[in-house]
C-alpha positions as CSV (number, residue, x, y, z in Angstrom):
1,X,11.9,-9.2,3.8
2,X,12.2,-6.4,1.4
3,X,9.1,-5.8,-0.3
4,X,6.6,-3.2,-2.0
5,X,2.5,-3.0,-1.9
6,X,1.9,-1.1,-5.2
7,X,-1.3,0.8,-5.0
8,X,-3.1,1.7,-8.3
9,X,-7.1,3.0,-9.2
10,X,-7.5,3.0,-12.5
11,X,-4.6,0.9,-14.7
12,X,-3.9,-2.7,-13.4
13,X,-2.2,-3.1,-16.8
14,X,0.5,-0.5,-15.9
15,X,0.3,-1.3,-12.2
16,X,1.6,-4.9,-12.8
17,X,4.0,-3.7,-15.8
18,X,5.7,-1.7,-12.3
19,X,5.6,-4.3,-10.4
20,X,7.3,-6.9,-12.9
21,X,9.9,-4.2,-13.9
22,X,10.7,-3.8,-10.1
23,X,10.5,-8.0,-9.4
24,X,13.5,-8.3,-12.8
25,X,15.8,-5.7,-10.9
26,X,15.5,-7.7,-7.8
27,X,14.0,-11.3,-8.3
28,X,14.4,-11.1,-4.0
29,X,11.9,-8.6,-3.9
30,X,8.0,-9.1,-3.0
31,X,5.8,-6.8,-5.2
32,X,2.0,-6.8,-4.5
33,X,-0.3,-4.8,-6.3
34,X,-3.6,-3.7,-4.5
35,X,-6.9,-1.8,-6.1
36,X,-8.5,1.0,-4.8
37,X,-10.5,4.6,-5.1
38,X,-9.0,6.7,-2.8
39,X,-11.2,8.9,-3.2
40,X,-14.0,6.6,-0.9
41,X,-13.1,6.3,2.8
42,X,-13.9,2.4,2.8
43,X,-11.5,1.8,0.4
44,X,-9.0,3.2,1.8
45,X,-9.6,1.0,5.0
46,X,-9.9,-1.5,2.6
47,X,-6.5,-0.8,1.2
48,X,-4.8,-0.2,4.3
49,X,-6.4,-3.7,5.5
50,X,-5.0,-5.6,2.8
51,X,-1.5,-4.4,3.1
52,X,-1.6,-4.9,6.7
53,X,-2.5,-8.3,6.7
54,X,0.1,-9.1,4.1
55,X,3.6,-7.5,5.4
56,X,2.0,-7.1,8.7
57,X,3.2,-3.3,8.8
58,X,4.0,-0.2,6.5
59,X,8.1,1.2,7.3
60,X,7.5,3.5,4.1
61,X,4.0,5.4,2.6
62,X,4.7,7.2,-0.5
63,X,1.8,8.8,-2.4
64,X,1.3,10.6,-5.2
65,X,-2.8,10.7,-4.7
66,X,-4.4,13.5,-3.3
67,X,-6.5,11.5,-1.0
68,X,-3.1,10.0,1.0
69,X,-4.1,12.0,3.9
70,X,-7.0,9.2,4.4
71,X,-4.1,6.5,4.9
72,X,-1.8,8.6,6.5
73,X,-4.2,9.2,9.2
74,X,-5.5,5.3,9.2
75,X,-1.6,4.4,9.4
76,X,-0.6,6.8,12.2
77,X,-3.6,5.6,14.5
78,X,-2.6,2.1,14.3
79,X,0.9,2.7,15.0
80,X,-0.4,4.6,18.1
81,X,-2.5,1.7,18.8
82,X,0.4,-0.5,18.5
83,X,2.5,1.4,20.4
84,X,0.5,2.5,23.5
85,X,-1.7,-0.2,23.7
């Protein structure tokens, strides 16, 4: 399945105006748009959490936040998890 968990704070409005632009270039593609302050470590769990439990993994993390280290770190744990465990 190809598909993309948008990540927003602040702007739902533009946040979904992404993800219907991305869903008319390819009706095939799943976009899901999640909320959360990345600056606050629960949301971030939160986040990662969410996306998790909907594609059941993350092949790609790109960020533009300055807080991504939070996720990075949550994502590379798992995988270690997953992988040695």
């Amino acid at each position: 399945m190809k598909a993309i968990a948008l990540h927003y704070s602040r702007s739902k409005e533009a946040a979904q105006k992404l993800s219907d632009a991305l869903q008319k270039c390819n009706p095939k593609l799943k976009v899901t748009v999640h909320q959360a302050d990345l600056s606050i470590v629960e949301e971030c769990d939160r986040l990662v959490k969410e996306v998790l439990d909907e594609y059941g993994t993350v092949d790609i993390f790109i960020s533009n936040a300055g807080a991504a280290k939070r996720i990075t770190d949550i994502l590379y744990h798992l995988h270690v998890d997953l992988a040695y465990n």
